[in-house]
C-alpha positions in Angstrom: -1.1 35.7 -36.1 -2.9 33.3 -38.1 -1.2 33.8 -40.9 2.3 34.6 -42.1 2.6 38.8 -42.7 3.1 39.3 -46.8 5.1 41.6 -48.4 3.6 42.5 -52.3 6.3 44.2 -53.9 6.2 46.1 -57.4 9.1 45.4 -59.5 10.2 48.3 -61.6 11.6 51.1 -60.0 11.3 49.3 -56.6 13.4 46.2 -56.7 15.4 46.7 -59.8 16.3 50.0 -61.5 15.4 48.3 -64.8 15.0 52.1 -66.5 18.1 51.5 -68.7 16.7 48.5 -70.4 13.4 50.2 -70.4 14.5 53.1 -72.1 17.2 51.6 -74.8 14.4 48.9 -75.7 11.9 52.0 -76.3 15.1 53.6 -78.7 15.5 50.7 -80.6 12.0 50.4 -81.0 11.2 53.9 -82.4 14.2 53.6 -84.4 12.7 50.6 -86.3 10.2 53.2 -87.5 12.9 56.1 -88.1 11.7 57.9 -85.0 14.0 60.5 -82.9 15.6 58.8 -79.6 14.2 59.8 -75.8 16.6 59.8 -73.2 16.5 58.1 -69.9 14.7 60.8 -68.3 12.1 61.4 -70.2 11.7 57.7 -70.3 11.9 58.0 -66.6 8.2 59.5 -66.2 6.5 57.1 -68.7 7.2 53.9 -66.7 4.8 51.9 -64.1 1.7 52.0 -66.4 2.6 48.5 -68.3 4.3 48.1 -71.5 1.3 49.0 -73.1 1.1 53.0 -72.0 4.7 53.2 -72.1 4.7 52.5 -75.9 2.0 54.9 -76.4 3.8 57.5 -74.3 7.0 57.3 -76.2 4.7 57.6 -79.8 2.9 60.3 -78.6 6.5 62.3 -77.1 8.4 61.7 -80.7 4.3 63.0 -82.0 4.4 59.7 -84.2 1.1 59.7 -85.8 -0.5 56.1 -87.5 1.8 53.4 -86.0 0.1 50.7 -85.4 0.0 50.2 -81.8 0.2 46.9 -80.9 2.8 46.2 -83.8 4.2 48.8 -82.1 4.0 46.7 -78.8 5.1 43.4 -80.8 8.3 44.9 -81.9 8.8 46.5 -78.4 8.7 43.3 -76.1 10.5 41.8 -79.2 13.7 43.8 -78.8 13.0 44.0 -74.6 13.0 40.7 -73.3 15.8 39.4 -74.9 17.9 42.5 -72.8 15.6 42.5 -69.7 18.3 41.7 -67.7 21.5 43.7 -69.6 21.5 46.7 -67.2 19.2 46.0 -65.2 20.8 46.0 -61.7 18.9 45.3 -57.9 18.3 48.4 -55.7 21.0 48.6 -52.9 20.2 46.4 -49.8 16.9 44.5 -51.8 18.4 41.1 -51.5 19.5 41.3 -47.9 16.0 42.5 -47.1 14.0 40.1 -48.8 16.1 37.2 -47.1 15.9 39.0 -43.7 12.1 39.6 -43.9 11.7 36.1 -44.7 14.0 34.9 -41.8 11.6 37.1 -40.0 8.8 35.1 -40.8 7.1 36.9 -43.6 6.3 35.5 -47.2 6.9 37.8 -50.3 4.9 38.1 -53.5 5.1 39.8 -56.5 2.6 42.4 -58.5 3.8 44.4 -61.3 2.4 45.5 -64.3 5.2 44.4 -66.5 3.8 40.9 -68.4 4.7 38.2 -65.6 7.3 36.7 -68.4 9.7 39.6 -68.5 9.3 39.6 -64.4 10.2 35.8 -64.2 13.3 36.3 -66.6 14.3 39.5 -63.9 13.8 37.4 -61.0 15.5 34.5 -62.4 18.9 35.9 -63.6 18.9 37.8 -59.5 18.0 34.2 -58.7 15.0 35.4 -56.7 12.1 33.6 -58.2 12.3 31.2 -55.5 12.0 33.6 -52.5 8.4 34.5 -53.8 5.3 32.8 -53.1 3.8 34.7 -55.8 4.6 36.2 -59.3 1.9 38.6 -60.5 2.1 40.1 -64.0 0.2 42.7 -65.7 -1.0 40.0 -67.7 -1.8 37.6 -64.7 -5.5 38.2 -64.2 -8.1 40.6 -66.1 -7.2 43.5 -63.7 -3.7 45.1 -63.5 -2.6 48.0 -61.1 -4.1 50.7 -60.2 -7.0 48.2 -60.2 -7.4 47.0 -56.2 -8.2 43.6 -57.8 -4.7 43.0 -59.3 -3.6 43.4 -55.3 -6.2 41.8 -54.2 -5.4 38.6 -56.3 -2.0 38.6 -56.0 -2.2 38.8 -52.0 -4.7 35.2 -52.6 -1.8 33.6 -54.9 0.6 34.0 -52.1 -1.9 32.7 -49.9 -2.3 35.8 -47.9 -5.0 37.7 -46.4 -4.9 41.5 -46.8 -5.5 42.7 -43.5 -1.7 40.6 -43.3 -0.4 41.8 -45.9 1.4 45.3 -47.2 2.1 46.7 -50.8 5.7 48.5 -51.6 6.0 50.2 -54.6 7.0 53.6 -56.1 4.2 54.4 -58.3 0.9 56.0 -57.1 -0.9 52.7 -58.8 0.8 50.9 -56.0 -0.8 53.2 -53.6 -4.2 53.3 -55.0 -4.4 49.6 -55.5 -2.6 48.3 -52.1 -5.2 50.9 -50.5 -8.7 49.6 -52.3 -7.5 46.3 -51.4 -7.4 46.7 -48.0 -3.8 46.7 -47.7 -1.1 48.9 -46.1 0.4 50.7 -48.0 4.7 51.9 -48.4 6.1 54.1 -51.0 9.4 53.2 -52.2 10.5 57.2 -52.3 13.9 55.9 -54.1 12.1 54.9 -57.2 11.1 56.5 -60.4 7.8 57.7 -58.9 7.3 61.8 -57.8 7.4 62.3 -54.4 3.1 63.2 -54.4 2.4 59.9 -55.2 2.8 58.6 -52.0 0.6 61.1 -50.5 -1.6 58.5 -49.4 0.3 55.6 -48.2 0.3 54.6 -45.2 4.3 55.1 -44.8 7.1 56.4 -47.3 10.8 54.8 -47.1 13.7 56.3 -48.2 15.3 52.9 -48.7 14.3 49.1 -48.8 15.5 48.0 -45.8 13.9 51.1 -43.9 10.5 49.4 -45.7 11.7 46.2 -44.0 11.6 48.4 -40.6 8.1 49.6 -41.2 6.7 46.2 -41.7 8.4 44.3 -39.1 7.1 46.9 -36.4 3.7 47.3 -37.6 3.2 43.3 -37.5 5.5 42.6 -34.5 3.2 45.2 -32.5 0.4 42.4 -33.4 
């Protein structure tokens, strides 16, 4: 192979299940303007868009009418990245696979929606940063997932080439975006995404380390 096989990963709902810190930043935040609380799951639904659409998806599910909305987003990441990491925990088995797919040979990268800050304070307090040649936000480049050239740019970052390189994520703009950019394409079936919107990956995993398995077989048959 000419170059090292890359493994894009999303971040939310993929490699952390960061929903309770999602959800109690979106509480506090609609309580700042005396709104009702959501729960989890309904919070559940509203993330993998970027913090953006999740703000205005909690507004419009309280039907909160002339909030500002990007005061609205201010006061958001104001109360959320102070508690990113509070309990947010790692999916079973994610740092044993990232350390065995780079024994294996592979380099990772990052691509998320969330703004790359808030990913880099995750990755640091799991002390992962460093096992990433890449760290993608949705504020990294003018394009952000499902865009194919959020992908596309993450995969030159990390120094990739996308006919080497795979997307894992468990929302369908992982899918559409690790597919228009000529990537392969996993759903991460244990994250917050419905099960239809990996009806057009390439392969669905139950499990990180069963995406590990995928990869390693489709590049080892190389």
């Amino acid at each position: 192979m000419k170059n090292a096989p890359l493994c894009v990963f999303d971040l939310d709902g993929t490699l952390v299940d960061s929903l309770p810190d999602l959800a109690e930043s979106l509480r506090e935040m609609l309580a700042t303007y005396g709104l009702p609380k959501l729960s989890d799951e309904r919070v559940r639904p509203m993330v993998g868009d970027g913090v953006g659409v999740l703000v205005s998806r909690g507004l419009a599910a309280v039907e909160a009418h002339g909030i500002d909305h990007d005061e609205a987003v201010r006061r958001y990441m104001a109360i959320y990245e102070p508690r990113a990491t509070r309990l947010t925990r790692l999916f079973p088995e994610t740092r044993e696979t990232i350390e065995a797919l780079r024994a294996a040979g592979f380099n990772c990268a990052l691509c998320t929606n969330k703004p790359v800050a808030a990913a880099r304070i995750i990755l640091e307090r799991f002390e992962l940063a460093k096992s990433f040649a890449a760290i993608a936000g949705g504020d990294s480049f003018p394009a952000r997932k499902p865009d194919p050239e959020h992908v596309r740019r993450t995969v030159a970052l990390a120094g990739g080439t996308p006919d080497q390189a795979v997307m894992v994520g468990d929302h369908r703009n992982d899918v559409v975006a690790g597919n228009g950019a000529g990537l392969r394409t996993i759903f991460a079936d244990w994250g917050y995404g419905a099960a239809a919107m990996g009806d057009q990956a390439t392969a669905i995993a139950s499990a990180i380390d069963d995406a590990a398995r995928f990869m390693m077989a489709w590049f080892k048959s190389e």
